[in-house]
N, C-alpha and C positions, 0 to 999 in steps of 0.2 A: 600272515594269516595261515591258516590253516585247520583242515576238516575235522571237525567236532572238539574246536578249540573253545567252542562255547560250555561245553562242560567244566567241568572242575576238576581241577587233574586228578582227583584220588577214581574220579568216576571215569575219567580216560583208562587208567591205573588197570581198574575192575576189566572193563570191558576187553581192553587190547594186548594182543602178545605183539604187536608193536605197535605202536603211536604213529598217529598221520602225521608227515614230514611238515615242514613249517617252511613256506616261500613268502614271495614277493609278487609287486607287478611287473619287478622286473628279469627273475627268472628265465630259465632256460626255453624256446618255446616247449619244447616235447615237453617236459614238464608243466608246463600252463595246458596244453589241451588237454592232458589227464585228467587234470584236479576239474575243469572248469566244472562238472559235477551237473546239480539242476541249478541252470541260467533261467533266473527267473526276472518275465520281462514284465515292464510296466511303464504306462503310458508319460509322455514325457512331460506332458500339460498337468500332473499331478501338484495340484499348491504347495501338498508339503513334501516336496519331491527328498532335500535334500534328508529329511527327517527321515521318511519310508527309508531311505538308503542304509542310514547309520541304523536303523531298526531291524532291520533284515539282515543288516552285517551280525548284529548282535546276535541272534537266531542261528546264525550260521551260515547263512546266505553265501556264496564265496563268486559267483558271478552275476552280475545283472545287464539286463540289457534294455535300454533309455528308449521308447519306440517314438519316431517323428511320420510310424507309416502308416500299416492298416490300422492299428489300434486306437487312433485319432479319427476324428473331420478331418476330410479338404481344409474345408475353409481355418482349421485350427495353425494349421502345421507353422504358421508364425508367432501363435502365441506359442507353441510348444519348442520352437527353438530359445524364443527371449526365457522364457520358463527354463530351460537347462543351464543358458550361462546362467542367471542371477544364482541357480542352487547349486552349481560347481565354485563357483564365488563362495558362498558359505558354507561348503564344504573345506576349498582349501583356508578360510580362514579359522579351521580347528586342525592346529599343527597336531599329528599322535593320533587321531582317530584313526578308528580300524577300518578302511571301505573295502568291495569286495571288487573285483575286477568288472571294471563300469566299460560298456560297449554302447555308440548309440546308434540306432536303426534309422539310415537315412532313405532317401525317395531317390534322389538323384545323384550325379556326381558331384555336384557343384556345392552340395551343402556340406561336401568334407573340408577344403579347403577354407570356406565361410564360415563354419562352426568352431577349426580351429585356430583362425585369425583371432574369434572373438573370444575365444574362451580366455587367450591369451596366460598369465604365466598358471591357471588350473587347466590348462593343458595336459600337466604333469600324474591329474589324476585319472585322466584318461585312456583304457585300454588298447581301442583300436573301435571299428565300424561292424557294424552287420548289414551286408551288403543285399537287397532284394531282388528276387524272381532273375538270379544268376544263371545268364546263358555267357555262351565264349563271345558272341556279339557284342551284348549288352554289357558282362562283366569288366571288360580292359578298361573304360571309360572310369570305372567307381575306382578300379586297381592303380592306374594312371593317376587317377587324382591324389590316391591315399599316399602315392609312392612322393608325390608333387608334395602334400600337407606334413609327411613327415621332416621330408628335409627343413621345408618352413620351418613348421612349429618345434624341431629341434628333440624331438621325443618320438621313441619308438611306438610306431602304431600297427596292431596285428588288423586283418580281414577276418572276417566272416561271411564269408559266401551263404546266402540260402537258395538250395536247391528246389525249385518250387512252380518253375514254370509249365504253361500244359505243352510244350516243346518237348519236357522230357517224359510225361506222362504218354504221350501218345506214342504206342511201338511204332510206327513207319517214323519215326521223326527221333526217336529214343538213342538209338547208337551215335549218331552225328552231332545229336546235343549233350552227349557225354563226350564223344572226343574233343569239340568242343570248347565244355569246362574243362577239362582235362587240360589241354594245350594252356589256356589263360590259368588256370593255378600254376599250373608246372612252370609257367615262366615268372613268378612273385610267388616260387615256394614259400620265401623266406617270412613272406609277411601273411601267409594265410594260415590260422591258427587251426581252423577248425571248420568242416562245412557242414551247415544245418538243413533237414528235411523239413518242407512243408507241406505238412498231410492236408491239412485242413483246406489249402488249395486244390494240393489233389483230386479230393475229394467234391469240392466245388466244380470240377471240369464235368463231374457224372451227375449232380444233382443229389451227391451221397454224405449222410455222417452218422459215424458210427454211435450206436446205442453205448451207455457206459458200461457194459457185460461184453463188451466187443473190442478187441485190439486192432492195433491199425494193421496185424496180420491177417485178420479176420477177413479183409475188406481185400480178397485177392487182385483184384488192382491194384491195387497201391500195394501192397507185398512184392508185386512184383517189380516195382519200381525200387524200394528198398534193397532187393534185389542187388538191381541190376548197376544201382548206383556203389554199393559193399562192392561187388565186380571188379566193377573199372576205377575204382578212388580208394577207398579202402584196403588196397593187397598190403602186406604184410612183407614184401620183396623189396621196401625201400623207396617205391614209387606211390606209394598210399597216402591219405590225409587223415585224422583222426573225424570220423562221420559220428553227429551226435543223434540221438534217439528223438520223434517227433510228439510233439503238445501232446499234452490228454488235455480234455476239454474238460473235466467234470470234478467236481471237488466239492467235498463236504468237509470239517476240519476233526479230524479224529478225538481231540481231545475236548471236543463241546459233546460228541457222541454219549463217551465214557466216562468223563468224571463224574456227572450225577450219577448213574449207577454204580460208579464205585464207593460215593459217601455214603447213599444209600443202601447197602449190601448188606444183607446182614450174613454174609456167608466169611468163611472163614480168611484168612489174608490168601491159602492159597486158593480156596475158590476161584476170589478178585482178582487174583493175577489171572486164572483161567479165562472170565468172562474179559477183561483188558484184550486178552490174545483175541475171542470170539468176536470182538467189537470191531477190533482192528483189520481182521480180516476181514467183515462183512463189512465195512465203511471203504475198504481198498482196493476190493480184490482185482481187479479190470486194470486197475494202472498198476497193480503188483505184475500182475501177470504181461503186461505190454514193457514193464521194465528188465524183467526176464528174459522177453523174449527178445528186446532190442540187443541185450548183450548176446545173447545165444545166437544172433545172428551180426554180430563184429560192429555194433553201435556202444559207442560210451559217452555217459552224458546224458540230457534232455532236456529238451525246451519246457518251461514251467511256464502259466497263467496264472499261480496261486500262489503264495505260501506255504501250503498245505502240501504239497506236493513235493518239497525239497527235500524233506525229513526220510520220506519214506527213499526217495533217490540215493540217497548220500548210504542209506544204513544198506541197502542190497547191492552199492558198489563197496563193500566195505568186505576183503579178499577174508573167507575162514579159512582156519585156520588148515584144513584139508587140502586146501587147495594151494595156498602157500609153503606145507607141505614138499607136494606136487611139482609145483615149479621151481624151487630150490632143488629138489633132488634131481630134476633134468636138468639142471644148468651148472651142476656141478663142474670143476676143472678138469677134472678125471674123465668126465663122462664123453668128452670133446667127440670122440672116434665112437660117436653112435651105442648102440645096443637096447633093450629092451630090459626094466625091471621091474620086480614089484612094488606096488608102492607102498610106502611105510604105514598106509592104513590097509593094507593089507586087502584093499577090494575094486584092486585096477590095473590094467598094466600102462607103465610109463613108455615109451618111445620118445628115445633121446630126440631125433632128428627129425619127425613129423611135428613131434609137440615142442618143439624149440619155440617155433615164434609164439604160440599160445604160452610158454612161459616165461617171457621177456614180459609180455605182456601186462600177463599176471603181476611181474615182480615189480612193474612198472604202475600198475594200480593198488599196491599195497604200498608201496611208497607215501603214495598222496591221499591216499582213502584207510592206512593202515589196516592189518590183519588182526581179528577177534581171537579172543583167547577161546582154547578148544573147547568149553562151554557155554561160550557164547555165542547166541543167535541173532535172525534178524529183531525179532520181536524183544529181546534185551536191548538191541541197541536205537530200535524205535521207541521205545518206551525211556530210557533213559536220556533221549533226547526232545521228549512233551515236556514243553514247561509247565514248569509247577504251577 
């Protein structure tokens, strides 16, 4: 697999001054939290589960997540387990298909070990768990099982923590339930891939949700949880987890927006390109802007609800070419013993040893999301990636 493998090479070709790298499931971890990209989740009681899967693969999809939690009934969450084996069964009965790294969101401990009794030898197309409403308590119990189900089931299985409880939302209670998580990852570094934010919980503890013209920055409570989680789990000194960006709730699908006015245009082709960019912006702007700001504050990645939502995720982690630039010229061999230069676009100054780990980083997200050629934009590589 690999990001915006769904195009066609000559249109990789066009866009990229290098190509997004091509992995596996079974990859390096560090390299699997980069790429995991927008994880888009979907409930597990879906009939034509295994179909959505291979469809969303095709799309581009590169992670998804199998929900047995909030996303269901109570009363369902047994048909939604019988419902994932039989569609992991006709999954691995198409030997070559492409799927994208499959996680399932379970309720308690016990459903890890159960789940992966029965999946039994499609086991193998299984990523790892997304673990809920993850405190140091509650977490050892999921972490314990998984470490118990991997050896079973004979296949490497990653975590996913969601950080989501009102334990860490409330400041008198906030530090302690970060050290915490903290202690129970740090002890199963190995197997936790990536820790996800639950805003929408958050939010739920105030009786709050944010309008679609409002980021989850907006909503200073929950900012400040964003915070304080980047803080203590996210440092960049080697002690950090890769922390993914939180749901946007709201989706319209861009290209039902625009195609009718662009078969109907009577304006010239570049007009159409014009109003395509005006469309895309006012169908997006809120999760553009919350996808911005999750990176500008040391989140990579984010929880999807839609389809709709991936596209735009994938093209604004996708490293320009300034910026890769940037980070190769700080990383150079030479540069090792520090100093300060200009940078080759002529309108920054580089600092070897402050901006070191922002350019590991960097070089670290162009790898799996590859770097645009120096004409290319988001809006190029959103647009090139609407299907026709």
């Amino acid at each position: 697999m690999r990001h915006f493998g769904h195009l066609a090479p000559e249109v990789r070709q066009r866009l990229f001054h290098q190509e997004p790298c091509a992995f596996t499931a079974d990859s390096e971890a560090r390299l699997l939290a980069a790429a995991l990209g927008a994880t888009l989740y979907s409930p597990a009681t879906r009939p034509r589960l295994a179909d959505d899967i291979l469809k969303q693969a095709a799309h581009g999809v590169i992670s998804m997540v199998l929900c047995l939690e909030d996303s269901i009934d109570d009363a369902d969450v047994e048909h939604g387990e019988e419902n994932l084996v039989r569609h992991f069964a006709d999954l691995a009965a198409c030997p070559g298909a492409d799927l994208p790294l499959l996680f399932i969101r379970v309720r308690t401990p016990g459903q890890i070990p159960d789940l992966v009794r029965r999946l039994g030898p499609a086991v193998r197309l299984l990523s790892g768990f997304v673990l809920p409403k993850f405190t140091g308590e509650r977490g050892l119990p999921f972490l314990e099982a998984l470490e118990s189900a991997e050896s079973a089931g004979g296949r490497r299985l990653f975590a996913m923590p969601v950080l989501e409880s009102p334990e860490l939302l409330y400041r008198e209670s906030r530090v302690e339930t970060l050290e915490g998580i903290f202690r129970a990852v740090d002890k199963y570094r190995d197997r936790v891939l990536a820790l996800r934010l639950g805003v929408t919980d958050f939010c739920s503890s105030y009786g709050l949700r944010r309008a679609p013209d409002m980021t989850a920055y907006d909503v200073q409570v929950v900012a400040s949880v964003i915070a304080d989680v980047v803080n203590m789990l996210g440092r960049a000194d080697g002690t950090g987890f890769t922390v993914t960006g939180p749901v946007w709730e709201y989706f319209r699908a861009p290209e039902r927006m625009f195609k009718p006015q662009l078969r109907q245009s009577p304006f010239l082709e570049v007009q159409a390109v014009e109003l395509r960019e005006r469309l895309i912006e006012h169908a997006m702007d809120g999760l553009l802007r919350e996808i911005s700001l999750d990176q500008a504050n040391g989140l990579l990645g984010k929880t999807c609800i839609h389809p709709s939502h991936v596209l735009p995720v994938h093209a604004l982690s996708v490293v320009s070419h300034e910026e890769y630039s940037d980070a190769a010229d700080i990383l150079r061999p030479e540069r090792g013993g520090g100093g300060v230069m200009r940078s080759a676009y002529t309108n920054k100054m580089n600092e070897v040893k402050p901006h070191r780990a922002w350019a590991e980083r960097t070089l670290l997200r162009a790898e799996v999301f590859g770097v645009a050629r120096e004409d290319v934009g988001f809006v190029d590589l959103l647009a090139a990636g609407i299907p026709g």
